[in-house]
C-alpha positions as CSV (number, residue, x, y, z in Angstrom):
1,X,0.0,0.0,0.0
2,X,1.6,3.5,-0.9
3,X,2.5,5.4,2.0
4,X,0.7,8.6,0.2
5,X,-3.0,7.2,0.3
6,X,-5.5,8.8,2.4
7,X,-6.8,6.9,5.5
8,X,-10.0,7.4,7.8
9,X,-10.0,6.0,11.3
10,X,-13.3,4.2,10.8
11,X,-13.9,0.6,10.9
12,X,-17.2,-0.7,10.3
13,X,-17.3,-2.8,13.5
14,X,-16.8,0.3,15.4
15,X,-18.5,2.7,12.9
16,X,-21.2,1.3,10.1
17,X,-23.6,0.2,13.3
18,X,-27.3,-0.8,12.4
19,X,-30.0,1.2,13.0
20,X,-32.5,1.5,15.8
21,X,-35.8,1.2,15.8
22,X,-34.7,-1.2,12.5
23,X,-37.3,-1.7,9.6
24,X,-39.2,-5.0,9.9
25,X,-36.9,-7.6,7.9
26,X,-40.2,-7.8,5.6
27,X,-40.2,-4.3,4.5
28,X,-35.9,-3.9,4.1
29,X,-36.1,-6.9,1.8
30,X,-39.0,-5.1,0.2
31,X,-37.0,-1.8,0.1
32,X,-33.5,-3.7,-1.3
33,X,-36.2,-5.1,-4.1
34,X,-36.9,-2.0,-4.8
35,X,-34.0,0.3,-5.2
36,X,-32.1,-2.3,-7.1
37,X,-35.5,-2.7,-9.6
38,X,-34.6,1.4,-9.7
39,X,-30.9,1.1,-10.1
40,X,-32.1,-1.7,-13.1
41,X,-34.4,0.2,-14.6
42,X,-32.4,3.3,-15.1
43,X,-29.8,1.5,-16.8
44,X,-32.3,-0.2,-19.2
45,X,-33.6,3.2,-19.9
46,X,-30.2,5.3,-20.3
47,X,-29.4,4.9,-24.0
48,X,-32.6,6.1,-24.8
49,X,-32.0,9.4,-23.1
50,X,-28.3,9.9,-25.5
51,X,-30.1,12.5,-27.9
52,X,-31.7,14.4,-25.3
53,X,-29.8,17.9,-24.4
54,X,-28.0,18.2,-21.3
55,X,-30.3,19.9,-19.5
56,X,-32.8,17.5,-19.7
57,X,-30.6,14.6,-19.1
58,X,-29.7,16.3,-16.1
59,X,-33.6,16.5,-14.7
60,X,-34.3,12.7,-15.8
61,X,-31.1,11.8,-13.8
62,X,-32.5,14.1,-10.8
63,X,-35.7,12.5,-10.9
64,X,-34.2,8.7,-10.8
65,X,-31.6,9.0,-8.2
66,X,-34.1,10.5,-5.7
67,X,-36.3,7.6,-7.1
68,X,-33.1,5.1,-6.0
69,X,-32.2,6.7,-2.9
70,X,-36.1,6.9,-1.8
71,X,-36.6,3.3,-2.8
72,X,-34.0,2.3,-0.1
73,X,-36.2,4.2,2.5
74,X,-33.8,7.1,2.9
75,X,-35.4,10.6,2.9
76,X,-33.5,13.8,1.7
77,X,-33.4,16.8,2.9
78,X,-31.9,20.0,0.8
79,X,-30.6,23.2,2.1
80,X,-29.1,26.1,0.1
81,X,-29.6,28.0,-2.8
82,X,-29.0,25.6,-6.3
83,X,-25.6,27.1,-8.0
84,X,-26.5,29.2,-11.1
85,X,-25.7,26.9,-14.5
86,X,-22.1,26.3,-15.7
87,X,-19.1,24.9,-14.7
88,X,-18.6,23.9,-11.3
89,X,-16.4,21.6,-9.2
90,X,-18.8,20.6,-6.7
91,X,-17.0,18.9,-3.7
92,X,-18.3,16.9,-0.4
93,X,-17.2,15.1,2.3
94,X,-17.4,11.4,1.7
95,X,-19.0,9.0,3.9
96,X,-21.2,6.4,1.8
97,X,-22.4,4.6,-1.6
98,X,-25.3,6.7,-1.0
99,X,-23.3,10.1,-1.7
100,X,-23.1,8.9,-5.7
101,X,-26.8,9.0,-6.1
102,X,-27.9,11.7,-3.5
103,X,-25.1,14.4,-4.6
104,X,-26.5,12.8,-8.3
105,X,-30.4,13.8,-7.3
106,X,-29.5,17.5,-6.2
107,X,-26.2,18.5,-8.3
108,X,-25.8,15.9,-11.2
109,X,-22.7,16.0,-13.3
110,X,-19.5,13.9,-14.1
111,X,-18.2,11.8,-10.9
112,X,-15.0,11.0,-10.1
113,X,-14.3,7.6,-8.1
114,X,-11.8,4.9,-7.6
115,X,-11.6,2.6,-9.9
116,X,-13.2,-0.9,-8.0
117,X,-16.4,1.1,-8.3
118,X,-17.0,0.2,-12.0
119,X,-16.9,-3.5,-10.9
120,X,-19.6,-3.0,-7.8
121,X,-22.5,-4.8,-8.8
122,X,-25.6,-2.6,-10.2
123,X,-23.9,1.0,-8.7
124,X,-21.0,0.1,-11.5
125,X,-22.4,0.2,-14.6
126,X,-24.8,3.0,-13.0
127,X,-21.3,5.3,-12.6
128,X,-19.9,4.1,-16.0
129,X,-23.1,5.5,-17.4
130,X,-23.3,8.3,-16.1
131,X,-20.0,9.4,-17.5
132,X,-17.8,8.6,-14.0
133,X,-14.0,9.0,-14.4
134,X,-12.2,6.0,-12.9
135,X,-8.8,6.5,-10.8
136,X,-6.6,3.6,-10.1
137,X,-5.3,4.2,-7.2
138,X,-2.0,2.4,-8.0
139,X,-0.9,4.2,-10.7
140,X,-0.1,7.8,-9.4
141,X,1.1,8.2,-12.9
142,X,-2.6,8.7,-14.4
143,X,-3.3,11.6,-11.9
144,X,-1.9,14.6,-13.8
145,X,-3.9,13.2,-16.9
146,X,-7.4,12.9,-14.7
147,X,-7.2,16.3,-13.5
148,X,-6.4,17.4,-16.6
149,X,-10.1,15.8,-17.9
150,X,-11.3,17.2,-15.0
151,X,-10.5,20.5,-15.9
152,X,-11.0,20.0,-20.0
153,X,-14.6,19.1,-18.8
154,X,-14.8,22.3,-16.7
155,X,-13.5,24.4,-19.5
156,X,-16.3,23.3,-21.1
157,X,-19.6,24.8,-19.5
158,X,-19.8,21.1,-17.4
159,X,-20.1,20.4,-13.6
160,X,-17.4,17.4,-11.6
161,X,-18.5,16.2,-8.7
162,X,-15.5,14.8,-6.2
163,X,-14.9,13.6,-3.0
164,X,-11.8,14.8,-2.4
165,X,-11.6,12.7,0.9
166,X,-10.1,10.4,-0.9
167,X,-11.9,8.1,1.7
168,X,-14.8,7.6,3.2
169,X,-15.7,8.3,6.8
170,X,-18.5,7.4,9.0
171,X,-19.5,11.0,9.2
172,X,-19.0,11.7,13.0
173,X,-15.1,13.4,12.0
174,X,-13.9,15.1,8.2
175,X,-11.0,14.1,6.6
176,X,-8.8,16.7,4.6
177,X,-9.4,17.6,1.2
178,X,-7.3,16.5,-1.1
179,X,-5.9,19.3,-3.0
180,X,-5.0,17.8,-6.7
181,X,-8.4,17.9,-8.0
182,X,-9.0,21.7,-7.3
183,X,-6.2,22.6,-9.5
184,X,-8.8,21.5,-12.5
185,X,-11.1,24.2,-11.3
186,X,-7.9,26.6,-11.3
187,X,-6.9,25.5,-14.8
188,X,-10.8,25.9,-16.0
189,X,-11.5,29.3,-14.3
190,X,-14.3,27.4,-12.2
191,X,-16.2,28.0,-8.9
192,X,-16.0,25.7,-6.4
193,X,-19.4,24.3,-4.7
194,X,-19.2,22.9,-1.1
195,X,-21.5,20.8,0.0
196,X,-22.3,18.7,3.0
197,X,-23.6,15.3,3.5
198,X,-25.0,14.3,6.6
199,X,-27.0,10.7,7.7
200,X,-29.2,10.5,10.5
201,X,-28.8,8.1,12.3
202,X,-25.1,8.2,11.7
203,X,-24.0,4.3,11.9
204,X,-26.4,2.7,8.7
205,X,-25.3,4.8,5.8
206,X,-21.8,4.4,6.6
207,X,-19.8,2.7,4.2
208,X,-16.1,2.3,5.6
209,X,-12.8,0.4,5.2
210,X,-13.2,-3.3,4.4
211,X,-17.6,-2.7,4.5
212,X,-18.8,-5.2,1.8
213,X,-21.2,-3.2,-0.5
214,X,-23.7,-6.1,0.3
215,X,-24.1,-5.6,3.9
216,X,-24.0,-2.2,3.9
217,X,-26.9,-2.3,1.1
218,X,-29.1,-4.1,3.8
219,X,-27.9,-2.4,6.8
220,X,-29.3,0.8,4.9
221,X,-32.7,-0.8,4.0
222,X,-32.9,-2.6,7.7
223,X,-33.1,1.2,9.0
224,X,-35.7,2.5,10.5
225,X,-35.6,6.1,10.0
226,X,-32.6,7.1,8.2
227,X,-32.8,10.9,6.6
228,X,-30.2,12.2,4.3
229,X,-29.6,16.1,4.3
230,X,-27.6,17.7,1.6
231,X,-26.3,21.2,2.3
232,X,-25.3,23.5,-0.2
233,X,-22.9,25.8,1.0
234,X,-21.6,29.3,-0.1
235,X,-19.7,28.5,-3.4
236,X,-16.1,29.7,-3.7
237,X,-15.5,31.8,-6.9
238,X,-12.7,31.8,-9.0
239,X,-9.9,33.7,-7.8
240,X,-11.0,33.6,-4.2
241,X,-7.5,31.5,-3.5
242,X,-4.4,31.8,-5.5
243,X,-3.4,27.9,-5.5
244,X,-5.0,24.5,-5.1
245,X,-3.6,23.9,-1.7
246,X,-5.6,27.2,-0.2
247,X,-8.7,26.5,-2.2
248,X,-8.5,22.9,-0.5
249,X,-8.2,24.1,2.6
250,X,-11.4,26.8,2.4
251,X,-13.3,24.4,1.2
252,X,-13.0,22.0,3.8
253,X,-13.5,24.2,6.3
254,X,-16.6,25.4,5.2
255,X,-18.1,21.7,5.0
256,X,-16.2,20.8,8.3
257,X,-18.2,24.0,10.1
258,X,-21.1,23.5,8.4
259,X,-20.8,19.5,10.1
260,X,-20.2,21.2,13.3
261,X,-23.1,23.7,13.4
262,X,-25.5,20.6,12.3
263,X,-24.0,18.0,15.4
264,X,-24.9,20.9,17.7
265,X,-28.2,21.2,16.5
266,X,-28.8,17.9,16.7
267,X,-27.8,17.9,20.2
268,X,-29.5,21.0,21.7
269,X,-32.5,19.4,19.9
270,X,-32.3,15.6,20.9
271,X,-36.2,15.3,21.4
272,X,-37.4,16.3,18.0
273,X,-34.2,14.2,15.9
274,X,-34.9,11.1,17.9
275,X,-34.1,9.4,20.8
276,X,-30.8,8.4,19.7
277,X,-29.9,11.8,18.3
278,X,-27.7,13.1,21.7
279,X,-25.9,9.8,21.9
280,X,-24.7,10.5,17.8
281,X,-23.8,13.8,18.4
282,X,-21.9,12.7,21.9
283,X,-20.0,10.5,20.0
284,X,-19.3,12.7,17.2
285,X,-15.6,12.4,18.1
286,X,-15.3,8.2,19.0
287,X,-14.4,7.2,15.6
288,X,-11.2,5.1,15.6
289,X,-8.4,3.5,13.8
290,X,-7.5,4.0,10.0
291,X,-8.7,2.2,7.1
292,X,-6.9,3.7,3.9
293,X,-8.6,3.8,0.1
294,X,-9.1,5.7,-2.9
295,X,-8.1,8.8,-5.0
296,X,-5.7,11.5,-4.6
297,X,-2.7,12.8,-3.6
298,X,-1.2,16.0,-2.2
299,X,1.4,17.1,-4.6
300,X,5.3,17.8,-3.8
301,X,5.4,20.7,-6.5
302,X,4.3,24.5,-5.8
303,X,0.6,24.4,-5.7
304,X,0.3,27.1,-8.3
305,X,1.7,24.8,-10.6
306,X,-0.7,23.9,-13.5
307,X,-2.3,20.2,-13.5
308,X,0.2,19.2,-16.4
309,X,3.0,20.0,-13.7
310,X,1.5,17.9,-10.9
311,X,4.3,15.1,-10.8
312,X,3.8,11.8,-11.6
């Protein structure tokens, strides 16, 4: 394993916990049915929606990853004002499967994941449709050429959505941002669109170091109540920072407050999130030891450097 891969301390004994009061077995089976029928169904559909313009690509793929992500049982919640149209780098913290299709049902546009994802079963093909680029982890070499893409897509009216994470975490702590990607928005003269991702209850969505996708697919239709609140935070506009590194760093911050502000209203308000809101937001800071995986790396050159210059 290269030493330069991000880790998260979550495990999914300690973290990806079920959750309580659970859906009769009954209903999640009915609920797994249903989302993968959804999942199915979209990609039995997609070709047919090739000649459309992107605009209305973008509404049909709205419409059926809130259809996937309801069929689970998950509810969303959205907060913010929508981004005007054009290019944007939209960027999140990272904590489950369920951010493809839930950042996909507010803010859809061209992905970026690790390469295993194009082999998950169903949630695969649904990426490689949708126009996802792959990074292999193991071949560092390929990064200057992906953010170029990134930033050639950019340049050219589009929106990229990334988890610059570069792991997932169980959403009780934030990892750092991973600067390499925002030197596409940089290159491209593009804003930069934080948003947060938050589960409630914390432990089902959570998808986290050696999680199979399986269990973690029932563990999210086993729960009972589980609500999924997108926030869409002030965007950063071009300019704002001088380098990649600085951009990084604002940008996690304002998702990392925004996580804050959310735990402690959660936690002055334990009585109308649920009875086992205050224990979450006690625990906010219990997560433990590292699991690495995934995309990106912090580059040795200067940070004003363009993407073509990020070493290989």
């Amino acid at each position: 394993m290269s030493a330069w891969l991000p880790a998260s301390p979550c495990l999914p004994e300690r973290c990806a916990t079920p959750a309580h009061p659970a859906a009769p077995p009954p209903r999640a089976a009915l609920r797994l049915a249903a989302g993968c029928a959804a999942v199915a169904a979209g990609l039995a559909l997609a070709p047919l929606t090739a000649p459309l313009r992107p605009a209305a690509r973008h509404r049909l793929t709205r419409l059926w990853c809130r259809a996937v992500v309801r069929a689970f049982g998950v509810r969303v919640r959205v907060t913010g004002a929508p981004p005007p149209p054009g290019p944007l780098l939209v960027v999140a913290n990272h904590v489950s499967w369920l951010d493809i299709p839930l950042v996909a049902a507010v803010l859809p546009g061209r992905m970026v994941a690790k390469r295993e994802v194009r082999h998950w079963p169903l949630l695969g093909p649904l990426a490689a449709l949708g126009g996802t680029l792959f990074l292999d982890r193991d071949r560092l070499r390929a990064l200057p050429g992906a953010v170029r893409d990134l930033a050639r897509t950019l340049a050219a009216g589009h929106r990229t959505v990334v988890f610059p994470e570069g792991s997932t975490w169980c959403g009780r702590a934030q990892g750092a941002f991973r600067p390499a990607v925002f030197q596409a928005a940089l290159d491209a003269g593009a804003p930069v669109q934080p948003v947060r991702i938050t589960y409630r209850p914390v432990g089902p969505a959570a998808f986290v170091g050696d999680d199979p996708l399986a269990a973690s697919l029932w563990r999210v239709a086993r729960a009972g109540r589980l609500t999924a609140e997108i926030r869409l935070l002030a965007p950063v506009p071009h300019g704002a920072h001088a380098d990649r590194r600085a951009l990084a760093r604002a940008a996690g911050a304002a998702v990392a407050t925004a996580g804050s502000a959310t735990a402690g209203s959660v936690a002055a308000r334990p009585a109308e999130a649920g009875p086992g809101a205050a224990q979450t937001a006690v625990a906010s800071d219990s997560a433990k030891r590292p699991r690495s995986s995934v995309h990106h790396r912090d580059s040795a050159r200067p940070a004003a450097a363009s993407s073509a210059a990020i070493p290989s």
